[in-house]
PyMOL Python script that loads the backbone (N, CA, C, O; Angstrom):
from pymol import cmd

cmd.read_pdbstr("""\
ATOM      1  N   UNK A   1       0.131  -9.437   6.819  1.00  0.00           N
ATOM      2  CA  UNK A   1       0.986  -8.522   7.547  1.00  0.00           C
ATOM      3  C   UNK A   1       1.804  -7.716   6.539  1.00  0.00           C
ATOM      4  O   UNK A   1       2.430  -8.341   5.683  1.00  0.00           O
ATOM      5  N   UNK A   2       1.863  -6.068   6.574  1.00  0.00           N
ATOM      6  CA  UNK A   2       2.812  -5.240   6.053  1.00  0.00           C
ATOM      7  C   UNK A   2       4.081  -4.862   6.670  1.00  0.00           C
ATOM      8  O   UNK A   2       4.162  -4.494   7.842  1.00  0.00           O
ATOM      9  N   UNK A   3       4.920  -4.942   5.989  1.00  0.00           N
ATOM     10  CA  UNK A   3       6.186  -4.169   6.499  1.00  0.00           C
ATOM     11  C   UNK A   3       6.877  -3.259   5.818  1.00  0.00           C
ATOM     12  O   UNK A   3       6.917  -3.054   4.605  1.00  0.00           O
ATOM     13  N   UNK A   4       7.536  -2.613   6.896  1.00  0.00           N
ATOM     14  CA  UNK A   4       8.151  -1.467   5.705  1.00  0.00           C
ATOM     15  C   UNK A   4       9.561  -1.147   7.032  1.00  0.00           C
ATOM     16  O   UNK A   4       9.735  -1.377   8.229  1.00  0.00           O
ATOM     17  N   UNK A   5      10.120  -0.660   6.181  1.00  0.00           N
ATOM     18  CA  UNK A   5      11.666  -0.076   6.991  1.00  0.00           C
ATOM     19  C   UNK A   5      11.844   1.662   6.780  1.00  0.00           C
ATOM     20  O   UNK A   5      11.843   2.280   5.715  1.00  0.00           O
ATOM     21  N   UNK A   6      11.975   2.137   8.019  1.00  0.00           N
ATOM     22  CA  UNK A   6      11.846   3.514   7.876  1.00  0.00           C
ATOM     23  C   UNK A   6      13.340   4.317   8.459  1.00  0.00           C
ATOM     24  O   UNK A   6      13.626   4.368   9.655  1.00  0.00           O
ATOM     25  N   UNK A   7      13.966   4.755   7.649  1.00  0.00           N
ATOM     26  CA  UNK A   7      15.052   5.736   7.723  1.00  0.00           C
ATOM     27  C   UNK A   7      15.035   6.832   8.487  1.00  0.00           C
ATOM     28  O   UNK A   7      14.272   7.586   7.883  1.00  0.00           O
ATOM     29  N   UNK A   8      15.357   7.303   9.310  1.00  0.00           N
ATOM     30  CA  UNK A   8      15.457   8.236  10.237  1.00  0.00           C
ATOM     31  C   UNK A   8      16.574   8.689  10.198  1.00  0.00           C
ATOM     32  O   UNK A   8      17.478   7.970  10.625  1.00  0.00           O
ATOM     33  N   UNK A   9      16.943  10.204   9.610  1.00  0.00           N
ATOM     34  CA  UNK A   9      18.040  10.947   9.989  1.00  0.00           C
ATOM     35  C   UNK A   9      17.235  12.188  11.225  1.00  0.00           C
ATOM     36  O   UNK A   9      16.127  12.724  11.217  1.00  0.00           O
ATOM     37  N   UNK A  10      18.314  12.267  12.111  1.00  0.00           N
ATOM     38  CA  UNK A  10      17.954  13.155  13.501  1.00  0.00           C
ATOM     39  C   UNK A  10      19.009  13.921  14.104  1.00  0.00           C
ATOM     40  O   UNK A  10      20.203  13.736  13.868  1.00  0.00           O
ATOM     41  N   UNK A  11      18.631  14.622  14.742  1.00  0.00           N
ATOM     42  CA  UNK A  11      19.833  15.861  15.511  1.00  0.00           C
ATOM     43  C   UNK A  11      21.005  14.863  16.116  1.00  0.00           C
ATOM     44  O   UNK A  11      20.809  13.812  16.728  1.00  0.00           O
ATOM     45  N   UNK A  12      22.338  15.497  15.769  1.00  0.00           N
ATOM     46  CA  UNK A  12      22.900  15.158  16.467  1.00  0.00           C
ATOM     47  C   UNK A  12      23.160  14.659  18.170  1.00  0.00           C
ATOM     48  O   UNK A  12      23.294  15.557  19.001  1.00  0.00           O
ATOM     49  N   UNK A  13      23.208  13.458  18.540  1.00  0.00           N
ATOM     50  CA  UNK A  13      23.806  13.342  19.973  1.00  0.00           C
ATOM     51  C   UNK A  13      22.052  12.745  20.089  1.00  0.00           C
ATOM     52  O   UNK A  13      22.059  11.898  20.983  1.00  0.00           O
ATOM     53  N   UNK A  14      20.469  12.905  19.458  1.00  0.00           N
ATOM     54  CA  UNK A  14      19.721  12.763  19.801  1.00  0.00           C
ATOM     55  C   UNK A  14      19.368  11.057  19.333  1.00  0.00           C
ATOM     56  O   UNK A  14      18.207  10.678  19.183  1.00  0.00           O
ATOM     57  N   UNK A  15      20.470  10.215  19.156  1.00  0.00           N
ATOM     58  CA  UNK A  15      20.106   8.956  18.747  1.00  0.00           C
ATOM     59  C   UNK A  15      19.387   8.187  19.592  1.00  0.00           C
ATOM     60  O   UNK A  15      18.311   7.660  19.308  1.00  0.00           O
ATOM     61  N   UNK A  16      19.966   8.108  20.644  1.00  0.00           N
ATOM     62  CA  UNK A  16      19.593   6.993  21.682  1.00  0.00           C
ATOM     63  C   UNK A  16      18.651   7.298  22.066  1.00  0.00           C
ATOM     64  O   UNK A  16      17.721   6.495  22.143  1.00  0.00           O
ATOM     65  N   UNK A  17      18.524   8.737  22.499  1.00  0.00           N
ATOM     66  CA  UNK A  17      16.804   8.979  22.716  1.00  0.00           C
ATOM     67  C   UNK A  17      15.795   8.678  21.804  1.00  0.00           C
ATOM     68  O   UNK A  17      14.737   8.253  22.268  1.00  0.00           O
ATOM     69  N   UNK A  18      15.901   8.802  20.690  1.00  0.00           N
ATOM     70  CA  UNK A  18      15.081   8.493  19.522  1.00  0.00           C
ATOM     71  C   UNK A  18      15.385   6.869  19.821  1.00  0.00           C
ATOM     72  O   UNK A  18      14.263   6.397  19.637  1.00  0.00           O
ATOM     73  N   UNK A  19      15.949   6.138  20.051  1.00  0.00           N
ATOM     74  CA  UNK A  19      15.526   4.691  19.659  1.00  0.00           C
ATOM     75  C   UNK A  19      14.932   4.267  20.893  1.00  0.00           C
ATOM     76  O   UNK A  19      13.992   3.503  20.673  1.00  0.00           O
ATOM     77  N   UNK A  20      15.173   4.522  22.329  1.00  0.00           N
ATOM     78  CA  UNK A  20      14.231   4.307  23.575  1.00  0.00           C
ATOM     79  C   UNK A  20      12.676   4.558  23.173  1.00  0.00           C
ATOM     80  O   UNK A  20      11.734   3.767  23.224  1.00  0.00           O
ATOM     81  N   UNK A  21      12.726   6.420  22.603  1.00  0.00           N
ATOM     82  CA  UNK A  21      11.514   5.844  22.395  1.00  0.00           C
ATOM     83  C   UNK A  21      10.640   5.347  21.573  1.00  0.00           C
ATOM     84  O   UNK A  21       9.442   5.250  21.840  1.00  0.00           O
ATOM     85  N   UNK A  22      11.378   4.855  20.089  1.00  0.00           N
ATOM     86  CA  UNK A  22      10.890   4.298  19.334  1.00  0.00           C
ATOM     87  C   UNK A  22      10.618   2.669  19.664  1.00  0.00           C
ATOM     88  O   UNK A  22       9.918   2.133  18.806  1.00  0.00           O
ATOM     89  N   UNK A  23      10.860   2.182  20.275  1.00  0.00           N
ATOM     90  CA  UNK A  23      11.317   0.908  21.163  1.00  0.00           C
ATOM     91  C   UNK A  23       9.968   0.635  21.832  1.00  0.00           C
ATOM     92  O   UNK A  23       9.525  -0.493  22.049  1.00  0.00           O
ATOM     93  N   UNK A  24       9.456   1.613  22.089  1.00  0.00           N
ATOM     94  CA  UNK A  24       7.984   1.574  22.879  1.00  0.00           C
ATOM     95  C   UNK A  24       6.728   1.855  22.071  1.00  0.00           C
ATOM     96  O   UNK A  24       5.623   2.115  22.548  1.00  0.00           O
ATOM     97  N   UNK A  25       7.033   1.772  20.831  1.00  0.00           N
ATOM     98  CA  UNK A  25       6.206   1.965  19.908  1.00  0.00           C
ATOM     99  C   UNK A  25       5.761   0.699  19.447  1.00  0.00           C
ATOM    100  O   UNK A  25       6.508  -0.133  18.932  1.00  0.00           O
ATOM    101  N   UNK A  26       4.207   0.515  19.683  1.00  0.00           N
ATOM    102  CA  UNK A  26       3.965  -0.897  19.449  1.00  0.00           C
ATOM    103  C   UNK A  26       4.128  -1.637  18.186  1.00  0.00           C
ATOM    104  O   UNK A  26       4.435  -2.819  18.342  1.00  0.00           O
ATOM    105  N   UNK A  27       3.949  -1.075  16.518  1.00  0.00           N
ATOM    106  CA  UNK A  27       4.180  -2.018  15.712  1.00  0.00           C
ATOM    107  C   UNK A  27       5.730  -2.135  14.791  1.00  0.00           C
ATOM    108  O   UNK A  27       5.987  -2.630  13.694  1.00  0.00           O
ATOM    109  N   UNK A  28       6.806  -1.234  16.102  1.00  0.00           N
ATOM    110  CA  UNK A  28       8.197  -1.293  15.666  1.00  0.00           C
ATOM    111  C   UNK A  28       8.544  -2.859  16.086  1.00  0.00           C
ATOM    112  O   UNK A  28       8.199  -3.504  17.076  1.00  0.00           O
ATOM    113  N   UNK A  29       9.158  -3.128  15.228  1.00  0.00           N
ATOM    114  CA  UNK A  29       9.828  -4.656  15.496  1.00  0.00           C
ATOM    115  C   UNK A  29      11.343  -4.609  15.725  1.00  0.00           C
ATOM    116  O   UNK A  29      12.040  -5.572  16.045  1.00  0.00           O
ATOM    117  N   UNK A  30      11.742  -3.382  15.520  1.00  0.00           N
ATOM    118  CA  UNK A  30      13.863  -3.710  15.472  1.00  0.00           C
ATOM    119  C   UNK A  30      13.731  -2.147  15.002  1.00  0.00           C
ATOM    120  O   UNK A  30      13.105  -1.527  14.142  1.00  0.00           O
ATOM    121  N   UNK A  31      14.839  -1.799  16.234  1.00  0.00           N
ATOM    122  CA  UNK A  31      15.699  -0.398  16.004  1.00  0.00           C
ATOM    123  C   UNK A  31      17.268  -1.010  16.044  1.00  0.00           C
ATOM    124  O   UNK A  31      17.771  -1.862  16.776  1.00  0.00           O
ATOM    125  N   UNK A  32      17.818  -0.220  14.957  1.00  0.00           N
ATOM    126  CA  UNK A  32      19.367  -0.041  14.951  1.00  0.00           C
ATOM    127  C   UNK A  32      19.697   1.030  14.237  1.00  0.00           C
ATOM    128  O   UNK A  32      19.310   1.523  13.178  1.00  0.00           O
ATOM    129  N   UNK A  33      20.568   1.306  15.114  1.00  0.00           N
ATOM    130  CA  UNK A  33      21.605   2.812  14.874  1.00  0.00           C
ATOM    131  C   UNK A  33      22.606   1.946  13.856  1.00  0.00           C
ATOM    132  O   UNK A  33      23.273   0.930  14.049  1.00  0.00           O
ATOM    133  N   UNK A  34      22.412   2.819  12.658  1.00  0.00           N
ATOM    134  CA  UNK A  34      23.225   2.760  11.465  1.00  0.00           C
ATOM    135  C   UNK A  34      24.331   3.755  11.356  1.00  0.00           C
ATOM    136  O   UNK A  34      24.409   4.719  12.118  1.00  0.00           O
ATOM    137  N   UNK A  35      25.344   3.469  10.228  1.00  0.00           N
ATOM    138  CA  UNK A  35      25.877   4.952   9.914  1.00  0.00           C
ATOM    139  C   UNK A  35      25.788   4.753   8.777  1.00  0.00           C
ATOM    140  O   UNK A  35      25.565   3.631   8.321  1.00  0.00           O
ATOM    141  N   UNK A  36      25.982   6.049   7.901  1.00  0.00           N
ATOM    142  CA  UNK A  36      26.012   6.303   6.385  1.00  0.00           C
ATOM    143  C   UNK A  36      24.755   7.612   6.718  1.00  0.00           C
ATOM    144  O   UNK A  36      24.390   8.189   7.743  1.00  0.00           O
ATOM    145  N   UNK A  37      24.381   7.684   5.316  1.00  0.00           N
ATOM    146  CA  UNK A  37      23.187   8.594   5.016  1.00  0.00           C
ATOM    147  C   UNK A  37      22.185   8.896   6.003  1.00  0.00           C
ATOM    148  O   UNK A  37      21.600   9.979   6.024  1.00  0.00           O
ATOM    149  N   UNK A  38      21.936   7.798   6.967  1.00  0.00           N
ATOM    150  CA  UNK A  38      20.634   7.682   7.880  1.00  0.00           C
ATOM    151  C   UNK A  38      21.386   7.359   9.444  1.00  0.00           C
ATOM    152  O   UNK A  38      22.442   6.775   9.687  1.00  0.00           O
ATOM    153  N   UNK A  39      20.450   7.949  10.307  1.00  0.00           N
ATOM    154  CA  UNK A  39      21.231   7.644  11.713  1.00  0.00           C
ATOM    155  C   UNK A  39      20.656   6.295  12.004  1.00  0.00           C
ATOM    156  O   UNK A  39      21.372   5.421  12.492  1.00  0.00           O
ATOM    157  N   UNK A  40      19.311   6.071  11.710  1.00  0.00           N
ATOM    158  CA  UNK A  40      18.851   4.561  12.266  1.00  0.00           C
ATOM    159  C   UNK A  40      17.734   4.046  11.124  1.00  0.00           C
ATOM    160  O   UNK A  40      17.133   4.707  10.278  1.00  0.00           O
ATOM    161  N   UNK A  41      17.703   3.053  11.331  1.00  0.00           N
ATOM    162  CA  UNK A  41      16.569   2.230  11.069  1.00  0.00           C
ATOM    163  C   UNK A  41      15.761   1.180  11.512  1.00  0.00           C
ATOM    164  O   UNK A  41      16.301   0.182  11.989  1.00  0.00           O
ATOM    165  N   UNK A  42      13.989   1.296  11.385  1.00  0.00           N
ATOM    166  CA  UNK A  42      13.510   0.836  12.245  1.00  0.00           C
ATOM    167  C   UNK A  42      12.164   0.058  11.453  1.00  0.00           C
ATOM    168  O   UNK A  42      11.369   0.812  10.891  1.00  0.00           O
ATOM    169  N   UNK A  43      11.969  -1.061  11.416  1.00  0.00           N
ATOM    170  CA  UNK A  43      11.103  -2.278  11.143  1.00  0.00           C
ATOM    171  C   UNK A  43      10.143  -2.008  11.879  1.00  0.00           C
ATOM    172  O   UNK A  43      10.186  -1.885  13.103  1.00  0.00           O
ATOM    173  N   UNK A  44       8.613  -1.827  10.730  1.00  0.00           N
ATOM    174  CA  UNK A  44       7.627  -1.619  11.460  1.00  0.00           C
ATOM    175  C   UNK A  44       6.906  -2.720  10.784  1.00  0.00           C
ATOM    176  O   UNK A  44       7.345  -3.070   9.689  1.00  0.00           O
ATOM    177  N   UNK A  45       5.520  -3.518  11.429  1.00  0.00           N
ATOM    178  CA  UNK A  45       4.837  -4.384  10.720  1.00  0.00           C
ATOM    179  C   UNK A  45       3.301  -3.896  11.553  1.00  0.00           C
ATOM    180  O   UNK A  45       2.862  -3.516  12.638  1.00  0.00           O
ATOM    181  N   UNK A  46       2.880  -4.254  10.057  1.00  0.00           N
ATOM    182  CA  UNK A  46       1.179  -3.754  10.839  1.00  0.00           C
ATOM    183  C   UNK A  46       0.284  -4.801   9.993  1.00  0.00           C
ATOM    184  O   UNK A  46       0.873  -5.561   9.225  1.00  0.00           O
ATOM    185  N   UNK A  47      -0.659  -4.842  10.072  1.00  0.00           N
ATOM    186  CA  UNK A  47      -1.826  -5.269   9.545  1.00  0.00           C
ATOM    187  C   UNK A  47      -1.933  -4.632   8.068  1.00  0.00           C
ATOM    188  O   UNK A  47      -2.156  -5.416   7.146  1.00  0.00           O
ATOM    189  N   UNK A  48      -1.830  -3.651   7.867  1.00  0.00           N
ATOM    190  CA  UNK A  48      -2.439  -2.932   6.578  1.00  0.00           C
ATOM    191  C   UNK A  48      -1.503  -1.750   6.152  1.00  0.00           C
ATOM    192  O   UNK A  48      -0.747  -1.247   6.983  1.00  0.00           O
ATOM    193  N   UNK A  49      -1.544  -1.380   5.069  1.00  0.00           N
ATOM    194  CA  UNK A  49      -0.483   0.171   4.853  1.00  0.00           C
ATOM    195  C   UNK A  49      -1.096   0.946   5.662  1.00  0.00           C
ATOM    196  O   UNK A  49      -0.487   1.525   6.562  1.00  0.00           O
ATOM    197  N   UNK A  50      -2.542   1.093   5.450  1.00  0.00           N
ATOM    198  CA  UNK A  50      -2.905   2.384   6.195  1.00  0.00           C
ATOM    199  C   UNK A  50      -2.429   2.678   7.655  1.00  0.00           C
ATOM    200  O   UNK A  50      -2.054   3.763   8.101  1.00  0.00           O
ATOM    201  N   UNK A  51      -2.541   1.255   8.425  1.00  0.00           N
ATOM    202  CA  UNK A  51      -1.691   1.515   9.623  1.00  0.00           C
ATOM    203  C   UNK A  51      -0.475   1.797   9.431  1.00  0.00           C
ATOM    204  O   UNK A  51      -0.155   2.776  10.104  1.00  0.00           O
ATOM    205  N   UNK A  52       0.429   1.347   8.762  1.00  0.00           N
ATOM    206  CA  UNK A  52       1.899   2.044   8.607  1.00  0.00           C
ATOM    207  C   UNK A  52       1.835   3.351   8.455  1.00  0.00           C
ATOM    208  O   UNK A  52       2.570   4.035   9.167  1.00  0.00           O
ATOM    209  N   UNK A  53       1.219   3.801   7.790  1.00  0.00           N
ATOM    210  CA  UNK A  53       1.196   5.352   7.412  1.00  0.00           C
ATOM    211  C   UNK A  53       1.095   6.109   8.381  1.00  0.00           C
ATOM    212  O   UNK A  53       1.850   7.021   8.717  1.00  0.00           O
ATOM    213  N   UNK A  54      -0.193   5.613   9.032  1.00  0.00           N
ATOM    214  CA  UNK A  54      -0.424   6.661  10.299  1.00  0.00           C
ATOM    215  C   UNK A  54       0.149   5.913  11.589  1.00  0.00           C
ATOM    216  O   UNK A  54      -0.542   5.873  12.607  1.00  0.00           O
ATOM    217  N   UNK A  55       1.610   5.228  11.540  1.00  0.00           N
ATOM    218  CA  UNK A  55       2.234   4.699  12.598  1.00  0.00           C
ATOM    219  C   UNK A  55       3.902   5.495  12.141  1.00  0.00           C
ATOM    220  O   UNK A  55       4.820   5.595  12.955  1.00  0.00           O
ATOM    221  N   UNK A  56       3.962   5.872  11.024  1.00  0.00           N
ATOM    222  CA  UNK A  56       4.879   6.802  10.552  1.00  0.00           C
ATOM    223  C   UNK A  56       4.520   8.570  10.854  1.00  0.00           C
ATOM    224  O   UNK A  56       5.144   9.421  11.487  1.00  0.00           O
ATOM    225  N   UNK A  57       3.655   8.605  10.337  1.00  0.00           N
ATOM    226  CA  UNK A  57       2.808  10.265  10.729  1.00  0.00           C
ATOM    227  C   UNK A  57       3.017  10.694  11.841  1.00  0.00           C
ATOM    228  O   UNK A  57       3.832  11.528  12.235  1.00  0.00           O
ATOM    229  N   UNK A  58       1.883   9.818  12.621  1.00  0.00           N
ATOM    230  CA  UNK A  58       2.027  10.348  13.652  1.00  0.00           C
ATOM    231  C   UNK A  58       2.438   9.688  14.703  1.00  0.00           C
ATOM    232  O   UNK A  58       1.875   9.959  15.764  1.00  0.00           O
ATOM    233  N   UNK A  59       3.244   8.915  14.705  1.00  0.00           N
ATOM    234  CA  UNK A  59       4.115   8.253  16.142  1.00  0.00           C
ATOM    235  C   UNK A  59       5.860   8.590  16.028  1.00  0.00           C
ATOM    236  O   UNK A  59       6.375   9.384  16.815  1.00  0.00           O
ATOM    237  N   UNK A  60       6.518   8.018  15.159  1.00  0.00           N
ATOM    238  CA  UNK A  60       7.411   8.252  14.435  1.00  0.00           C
ATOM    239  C   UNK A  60       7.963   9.872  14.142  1.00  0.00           C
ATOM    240  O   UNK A  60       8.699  10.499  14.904  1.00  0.00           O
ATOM    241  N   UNK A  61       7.490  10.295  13.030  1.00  0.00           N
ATOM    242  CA  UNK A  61       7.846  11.354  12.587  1.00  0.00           C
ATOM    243  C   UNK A  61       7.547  12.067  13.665  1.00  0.00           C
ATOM    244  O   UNK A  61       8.410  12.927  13.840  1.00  0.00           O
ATOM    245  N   UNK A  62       6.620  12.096  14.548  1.00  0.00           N
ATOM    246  CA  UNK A  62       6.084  13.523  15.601  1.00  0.00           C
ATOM    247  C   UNK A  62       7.355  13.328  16.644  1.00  0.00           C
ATOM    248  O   UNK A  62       7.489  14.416  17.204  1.00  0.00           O
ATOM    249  N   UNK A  63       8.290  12.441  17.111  1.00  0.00           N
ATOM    250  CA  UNK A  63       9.180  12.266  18.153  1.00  0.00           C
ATOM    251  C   UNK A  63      10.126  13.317  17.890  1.00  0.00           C
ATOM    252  O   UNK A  63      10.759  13.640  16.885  1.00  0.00           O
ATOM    253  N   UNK A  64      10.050  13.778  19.096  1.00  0.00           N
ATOM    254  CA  UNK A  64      11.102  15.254  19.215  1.00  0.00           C
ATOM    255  C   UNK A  64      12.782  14.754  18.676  1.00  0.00           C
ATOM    256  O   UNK A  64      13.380  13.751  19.064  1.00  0.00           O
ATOM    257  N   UNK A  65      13.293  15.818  17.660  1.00  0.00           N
ATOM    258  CA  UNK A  65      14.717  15.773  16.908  1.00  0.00           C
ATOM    259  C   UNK A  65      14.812  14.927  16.118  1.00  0.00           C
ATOM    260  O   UNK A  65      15.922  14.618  15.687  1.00  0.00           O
ATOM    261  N   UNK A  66      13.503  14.211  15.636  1.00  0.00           N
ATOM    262  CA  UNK A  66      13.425  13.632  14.331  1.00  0.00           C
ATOM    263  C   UNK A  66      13.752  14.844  13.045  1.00  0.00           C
ATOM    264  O   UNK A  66      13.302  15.974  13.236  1.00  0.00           O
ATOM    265  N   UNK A  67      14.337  14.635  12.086  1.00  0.00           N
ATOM    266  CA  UNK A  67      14.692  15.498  11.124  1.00  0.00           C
ATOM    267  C   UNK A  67      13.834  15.221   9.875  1.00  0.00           C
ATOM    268  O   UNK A  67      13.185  15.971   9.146  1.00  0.00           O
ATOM    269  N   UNK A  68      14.045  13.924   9.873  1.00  0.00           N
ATOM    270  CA  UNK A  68      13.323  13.740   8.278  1.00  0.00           C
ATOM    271  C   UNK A  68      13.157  11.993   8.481  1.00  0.00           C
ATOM    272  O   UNK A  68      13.728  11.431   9.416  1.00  0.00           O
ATOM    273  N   UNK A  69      12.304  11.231   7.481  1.00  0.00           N
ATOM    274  CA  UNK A  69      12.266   9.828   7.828  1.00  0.00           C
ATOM    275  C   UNK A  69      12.350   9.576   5.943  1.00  0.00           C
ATOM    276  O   UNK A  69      12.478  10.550   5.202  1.00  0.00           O
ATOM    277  N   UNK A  70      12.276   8.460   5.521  1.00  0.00           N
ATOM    278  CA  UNK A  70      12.549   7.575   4.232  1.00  0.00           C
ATOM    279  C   UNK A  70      11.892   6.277   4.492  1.00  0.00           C
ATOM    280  O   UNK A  70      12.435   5.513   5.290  1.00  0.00           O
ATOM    281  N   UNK A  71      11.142   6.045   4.100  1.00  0.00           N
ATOM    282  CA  UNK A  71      10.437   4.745   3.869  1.00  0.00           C
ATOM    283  C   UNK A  71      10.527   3.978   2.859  1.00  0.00           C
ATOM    284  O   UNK A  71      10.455   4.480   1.737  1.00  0.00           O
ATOM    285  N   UNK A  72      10.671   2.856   2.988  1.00  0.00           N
ATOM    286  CA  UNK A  72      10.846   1.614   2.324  1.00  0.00           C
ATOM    287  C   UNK A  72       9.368   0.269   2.637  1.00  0.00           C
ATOM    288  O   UNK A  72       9.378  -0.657   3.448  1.00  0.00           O
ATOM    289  N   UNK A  73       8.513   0.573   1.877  1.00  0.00           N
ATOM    290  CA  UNK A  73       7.816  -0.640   1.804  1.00  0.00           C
ATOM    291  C   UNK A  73       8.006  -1.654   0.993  1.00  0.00           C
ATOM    292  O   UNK A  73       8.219  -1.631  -0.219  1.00  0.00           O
ATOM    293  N   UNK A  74       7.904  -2.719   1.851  1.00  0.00           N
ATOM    294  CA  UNK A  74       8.158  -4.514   1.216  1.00  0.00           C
ATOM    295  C   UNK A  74       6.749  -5.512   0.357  1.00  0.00           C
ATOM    296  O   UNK A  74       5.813  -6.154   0.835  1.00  0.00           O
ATOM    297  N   UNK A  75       7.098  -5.291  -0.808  1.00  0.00           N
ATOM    298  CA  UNK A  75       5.920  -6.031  -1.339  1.00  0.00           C
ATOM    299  C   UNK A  75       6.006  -7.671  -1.043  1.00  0.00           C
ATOM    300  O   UNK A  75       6.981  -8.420  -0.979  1.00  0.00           O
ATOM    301  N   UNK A  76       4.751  -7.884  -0.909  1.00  0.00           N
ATOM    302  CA  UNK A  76       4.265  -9.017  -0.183  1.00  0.00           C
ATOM    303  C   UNK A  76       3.717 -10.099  -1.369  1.00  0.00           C
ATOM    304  O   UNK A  76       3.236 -11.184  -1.041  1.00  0.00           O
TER     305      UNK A  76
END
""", "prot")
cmd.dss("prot")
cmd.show_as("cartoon", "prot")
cmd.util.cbc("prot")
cmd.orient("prot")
């Protein structure tokens, strides 16, 4: 199993929507609204990087008033 922690800064006021629907994203494990540099962060675990990647691409990053994301992968 891979994991990685992904940083999400997003439009203002658009937090909670961004974590509902990150919440329904199957290989997210934990959303929390942070403060500092990043509005949230969110624990993803998959089988392989390649699934992380394209569970960042295109699930993640494509969610409307996402701004920018930061990834953190965990060596195993």
């Amino acid at each position: 199993m891979e994991t990685a922690y992904v940083m999400i800064n997003c439009e203002m006021g658009a937090e909670g929507t961004i974590m509902d629907a990150l919440k329904s994203i199957d290989p997210v494990r934990e959303v929390l609204g942070v403060f500092g540099n990043y509005d949230i962060v969110v624990k993803v675990e998959c089988s392989n990087v390649d699934e992380i990647c394209e569970t960042i691409a295109k699930k993640i990053r494509q969610l409307d008033k996402v701004q920018s994301t930061t990834t953190i992968m965990c060596a195993n």
